[in-house]
DSSP file (Angstrom, degrees, kcal/mol; ACC not computed):
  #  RESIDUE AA STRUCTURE BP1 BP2  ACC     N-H-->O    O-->H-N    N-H-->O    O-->H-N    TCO  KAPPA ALPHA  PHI   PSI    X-CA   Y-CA   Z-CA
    1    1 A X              0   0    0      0, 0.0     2,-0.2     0, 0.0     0, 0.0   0.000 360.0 360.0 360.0 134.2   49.7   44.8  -31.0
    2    2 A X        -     0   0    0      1,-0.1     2,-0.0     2,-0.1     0, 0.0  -0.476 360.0-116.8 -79.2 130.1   46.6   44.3  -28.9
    3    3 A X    >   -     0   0    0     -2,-0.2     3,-2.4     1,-0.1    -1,-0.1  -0.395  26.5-106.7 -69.2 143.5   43.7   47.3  -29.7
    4    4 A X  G >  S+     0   0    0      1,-0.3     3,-1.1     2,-0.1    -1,-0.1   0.502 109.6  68.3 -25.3 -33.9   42.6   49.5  -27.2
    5    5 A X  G 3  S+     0   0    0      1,-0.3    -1,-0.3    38,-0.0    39,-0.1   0.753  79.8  78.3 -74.3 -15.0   39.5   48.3  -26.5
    6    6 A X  G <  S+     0   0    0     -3,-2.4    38,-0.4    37,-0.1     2,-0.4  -0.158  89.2  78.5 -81.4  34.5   40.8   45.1  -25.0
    7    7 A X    <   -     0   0    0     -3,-1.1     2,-0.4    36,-0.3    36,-0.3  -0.960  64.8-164.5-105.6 164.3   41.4   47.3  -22.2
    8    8 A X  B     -A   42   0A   0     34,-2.7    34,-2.5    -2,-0.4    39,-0.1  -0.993  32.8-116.9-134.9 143.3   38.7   48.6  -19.5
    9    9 A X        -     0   0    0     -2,-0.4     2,-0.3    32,-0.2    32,-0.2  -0.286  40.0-169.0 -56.5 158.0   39.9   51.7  -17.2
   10   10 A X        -     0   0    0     30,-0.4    30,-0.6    28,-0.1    -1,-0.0  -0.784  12.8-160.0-157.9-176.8   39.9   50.2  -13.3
   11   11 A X        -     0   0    0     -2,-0.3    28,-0.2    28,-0.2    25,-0.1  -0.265  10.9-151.4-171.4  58.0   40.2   52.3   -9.9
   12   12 A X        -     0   0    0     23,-0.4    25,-1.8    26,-0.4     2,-0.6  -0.216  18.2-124.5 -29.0 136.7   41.3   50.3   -6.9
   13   13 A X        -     0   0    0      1,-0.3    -1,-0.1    23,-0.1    23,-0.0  -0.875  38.9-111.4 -93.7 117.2   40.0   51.7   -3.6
   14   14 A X        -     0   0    0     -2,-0.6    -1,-0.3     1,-0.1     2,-0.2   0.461  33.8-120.5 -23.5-159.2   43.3   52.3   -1.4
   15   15 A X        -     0   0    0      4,-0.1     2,-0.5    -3,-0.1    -1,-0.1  -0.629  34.8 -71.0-150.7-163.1   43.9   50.1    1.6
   16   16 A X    >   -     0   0    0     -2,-0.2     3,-0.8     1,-0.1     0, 0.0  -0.879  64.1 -81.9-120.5 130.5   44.3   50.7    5.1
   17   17 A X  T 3  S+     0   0    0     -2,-0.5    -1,-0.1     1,-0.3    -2,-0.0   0.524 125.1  35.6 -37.9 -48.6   47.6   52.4    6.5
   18   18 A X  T 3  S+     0   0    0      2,-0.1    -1,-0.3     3,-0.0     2,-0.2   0.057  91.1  91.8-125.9  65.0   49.5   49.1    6.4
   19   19 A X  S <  S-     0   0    0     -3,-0.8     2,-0.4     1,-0.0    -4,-0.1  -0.611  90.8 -83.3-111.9-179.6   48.5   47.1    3.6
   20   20 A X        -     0   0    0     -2,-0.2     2,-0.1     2,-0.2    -4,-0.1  -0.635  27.9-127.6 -86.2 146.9   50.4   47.4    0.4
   21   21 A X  S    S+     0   0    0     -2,-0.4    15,-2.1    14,-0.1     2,-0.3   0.127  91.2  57.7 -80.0  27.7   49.5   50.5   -2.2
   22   22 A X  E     -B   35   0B   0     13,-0.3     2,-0.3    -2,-0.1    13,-0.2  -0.976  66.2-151.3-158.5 157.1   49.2   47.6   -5.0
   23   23 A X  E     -B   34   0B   0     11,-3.2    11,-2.1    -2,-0.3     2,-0.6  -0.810  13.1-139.4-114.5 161.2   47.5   44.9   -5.6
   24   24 A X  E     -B   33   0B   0     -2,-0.3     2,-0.4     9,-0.3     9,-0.2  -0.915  14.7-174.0-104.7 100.8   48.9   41.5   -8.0
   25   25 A X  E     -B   32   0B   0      7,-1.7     7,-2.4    -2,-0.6     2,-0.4  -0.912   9.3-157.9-100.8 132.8   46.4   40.1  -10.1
   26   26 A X  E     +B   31   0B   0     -2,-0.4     2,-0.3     5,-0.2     5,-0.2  -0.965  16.3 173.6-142.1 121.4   47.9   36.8  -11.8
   27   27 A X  E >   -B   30   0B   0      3,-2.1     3,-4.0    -2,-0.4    19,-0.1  -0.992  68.0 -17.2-133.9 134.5   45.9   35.7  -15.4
   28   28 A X  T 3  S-     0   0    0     -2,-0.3     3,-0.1     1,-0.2    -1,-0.0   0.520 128.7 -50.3  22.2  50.1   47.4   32.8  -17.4
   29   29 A X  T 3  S+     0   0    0      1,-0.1     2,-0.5     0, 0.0    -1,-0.2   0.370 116.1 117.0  16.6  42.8   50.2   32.9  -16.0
   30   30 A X  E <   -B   27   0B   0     -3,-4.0    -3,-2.1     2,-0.0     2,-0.3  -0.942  50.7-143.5-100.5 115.9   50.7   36.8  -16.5
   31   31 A X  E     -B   26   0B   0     -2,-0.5     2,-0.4    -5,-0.2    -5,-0.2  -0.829   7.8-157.3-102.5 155.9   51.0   39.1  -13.5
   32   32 A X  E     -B   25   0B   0     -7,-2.4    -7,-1.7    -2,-0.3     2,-0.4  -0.889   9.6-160.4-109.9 130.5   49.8   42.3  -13.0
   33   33 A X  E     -B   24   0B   0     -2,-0.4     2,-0.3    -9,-0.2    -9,-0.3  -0.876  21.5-178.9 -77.2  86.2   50.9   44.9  -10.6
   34   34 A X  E     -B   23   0B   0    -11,-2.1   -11,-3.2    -2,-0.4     2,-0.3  -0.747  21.0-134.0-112.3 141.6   48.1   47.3  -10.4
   35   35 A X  E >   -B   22   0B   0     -2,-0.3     3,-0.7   -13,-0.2   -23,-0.4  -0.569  21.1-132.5-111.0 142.6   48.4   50.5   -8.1
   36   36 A X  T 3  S+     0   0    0    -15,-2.1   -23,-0.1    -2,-0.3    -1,-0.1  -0.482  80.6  29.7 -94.7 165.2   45.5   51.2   -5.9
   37   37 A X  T 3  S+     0   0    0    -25,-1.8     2,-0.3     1,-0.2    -1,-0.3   0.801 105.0  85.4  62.8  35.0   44.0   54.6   -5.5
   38   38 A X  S <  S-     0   0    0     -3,-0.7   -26,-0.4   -26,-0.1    -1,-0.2  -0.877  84.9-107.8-164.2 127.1   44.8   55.5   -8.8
   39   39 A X        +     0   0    0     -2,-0.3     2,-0.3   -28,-0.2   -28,-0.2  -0.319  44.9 169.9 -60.7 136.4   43.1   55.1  -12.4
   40   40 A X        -     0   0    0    -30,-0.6     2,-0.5   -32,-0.0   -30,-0.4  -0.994  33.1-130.7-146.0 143.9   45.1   52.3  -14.8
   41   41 A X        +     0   0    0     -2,-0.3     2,-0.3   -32,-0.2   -32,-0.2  -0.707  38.3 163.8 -74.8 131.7   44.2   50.8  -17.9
   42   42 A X  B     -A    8   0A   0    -34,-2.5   -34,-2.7    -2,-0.5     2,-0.6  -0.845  44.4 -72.8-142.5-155.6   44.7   47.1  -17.7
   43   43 A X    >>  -     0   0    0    -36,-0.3     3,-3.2    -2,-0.3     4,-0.6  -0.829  40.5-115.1-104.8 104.0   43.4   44.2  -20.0
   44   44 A X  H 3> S+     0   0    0     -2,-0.6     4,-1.0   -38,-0.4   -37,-0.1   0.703 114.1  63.4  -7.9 -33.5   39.7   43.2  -19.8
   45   45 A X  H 3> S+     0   0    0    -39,-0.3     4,-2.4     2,-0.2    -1,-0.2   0.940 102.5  55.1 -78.2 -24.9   40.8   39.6  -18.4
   46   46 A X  H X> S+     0   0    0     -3,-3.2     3,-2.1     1,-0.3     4,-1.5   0.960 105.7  43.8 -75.7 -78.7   42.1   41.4  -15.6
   47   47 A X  H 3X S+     0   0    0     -4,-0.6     4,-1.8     1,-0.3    -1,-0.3   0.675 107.5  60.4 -29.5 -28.7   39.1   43.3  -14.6
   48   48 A X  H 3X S+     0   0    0     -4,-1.0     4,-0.7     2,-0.3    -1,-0.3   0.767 109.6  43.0 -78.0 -44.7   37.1   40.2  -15.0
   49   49 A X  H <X S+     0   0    0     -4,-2.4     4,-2.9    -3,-2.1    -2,-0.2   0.926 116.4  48.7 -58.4 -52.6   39.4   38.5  -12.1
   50   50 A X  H >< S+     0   0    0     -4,-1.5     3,-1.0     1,-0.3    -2,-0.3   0.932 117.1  40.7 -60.1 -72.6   39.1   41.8  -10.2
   51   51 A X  H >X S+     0   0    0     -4,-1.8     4,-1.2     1,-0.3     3,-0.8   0.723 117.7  47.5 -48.1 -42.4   34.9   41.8  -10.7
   52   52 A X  H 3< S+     0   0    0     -4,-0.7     4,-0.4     1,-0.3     5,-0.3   0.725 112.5  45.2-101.1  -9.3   34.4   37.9  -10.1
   53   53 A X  T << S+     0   0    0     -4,-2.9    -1,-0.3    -3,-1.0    -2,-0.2   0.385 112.5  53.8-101.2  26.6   36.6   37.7   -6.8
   54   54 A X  T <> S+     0   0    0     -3,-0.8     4,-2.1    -5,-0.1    -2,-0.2   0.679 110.1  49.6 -86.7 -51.6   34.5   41.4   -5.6
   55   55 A X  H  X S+     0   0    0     -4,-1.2     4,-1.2     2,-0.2    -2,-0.2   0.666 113.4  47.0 -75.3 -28.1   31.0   39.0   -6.4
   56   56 A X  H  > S+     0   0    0     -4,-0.4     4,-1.5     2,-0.2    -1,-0.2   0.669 111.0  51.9-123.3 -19.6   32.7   35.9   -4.0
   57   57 A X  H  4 S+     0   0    0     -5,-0.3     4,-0.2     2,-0.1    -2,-0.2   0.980 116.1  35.3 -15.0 -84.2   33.5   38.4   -1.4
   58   58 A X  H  X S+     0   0    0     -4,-2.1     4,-1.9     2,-0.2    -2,-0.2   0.772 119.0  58.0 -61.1 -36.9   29.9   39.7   -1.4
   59   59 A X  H  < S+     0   0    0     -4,-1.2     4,-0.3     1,-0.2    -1,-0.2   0.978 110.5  39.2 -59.1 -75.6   29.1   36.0   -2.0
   60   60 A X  T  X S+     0   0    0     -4,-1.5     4,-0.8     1,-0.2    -1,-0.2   0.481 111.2  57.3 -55.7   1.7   30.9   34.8    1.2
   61   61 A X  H  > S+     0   0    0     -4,-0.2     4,-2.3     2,-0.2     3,-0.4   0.849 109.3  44.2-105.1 -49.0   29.8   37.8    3.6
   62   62 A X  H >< S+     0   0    0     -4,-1.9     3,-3.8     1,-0.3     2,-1.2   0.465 108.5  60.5 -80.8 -99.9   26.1   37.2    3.1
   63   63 A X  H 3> S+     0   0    0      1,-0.4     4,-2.5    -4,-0.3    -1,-0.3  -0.083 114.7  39.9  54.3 -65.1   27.0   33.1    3.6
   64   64 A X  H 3X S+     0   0    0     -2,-1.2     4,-3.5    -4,-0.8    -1,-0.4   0.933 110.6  52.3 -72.6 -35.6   28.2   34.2    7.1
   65   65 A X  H <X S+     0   0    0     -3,-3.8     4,-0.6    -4,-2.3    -1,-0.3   0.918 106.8  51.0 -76.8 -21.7   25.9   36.4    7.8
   66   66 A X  H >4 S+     0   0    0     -5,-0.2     3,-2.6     2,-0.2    -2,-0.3   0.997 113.4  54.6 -71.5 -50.7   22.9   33.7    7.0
   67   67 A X  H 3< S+     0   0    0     -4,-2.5    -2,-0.2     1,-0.3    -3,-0.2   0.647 101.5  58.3  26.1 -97.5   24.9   31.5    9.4
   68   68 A X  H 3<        0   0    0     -4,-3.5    -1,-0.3     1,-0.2    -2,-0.2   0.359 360.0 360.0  16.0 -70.1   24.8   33.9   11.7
   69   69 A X    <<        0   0    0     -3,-2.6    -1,-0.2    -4,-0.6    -2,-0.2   0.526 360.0 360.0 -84.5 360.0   21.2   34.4   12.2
């Protein structure tokens, strides 16, 4: 059984009246169902997906916005 520490505490920020109240995060071919607006434990690899597609978000918005100008 995998130790506690291989998990990190997470918080999803809801979504907007008609999106879904979870999100599916899919890691070596394991999915997660993780419920927004509510603290979950999940598995460090999952937070690590969650954290590097938040950074290529932020990554693509400035992109556009030097575009933009």
């Amino acid at each position: 059984m995998k130790e506690a520490k291989d998990t990190v505490r997470i918080l999803l920020p809801r979504g907007r009246k008609n999106e879904e109240n979870f999100l599916i995060v899919s890691v070596n071919g394991r999915s997660f169902k993780i419920m927004k607006g509510v603290d979950v434990e999940v598995p460090r690899c999952v937070a690590e997906v969650l954290e590097n597609g938040r950074m290529m978000a932020d990554e693509a918005r400035r992109y556009v916005e030097r575009m933009a100008e």
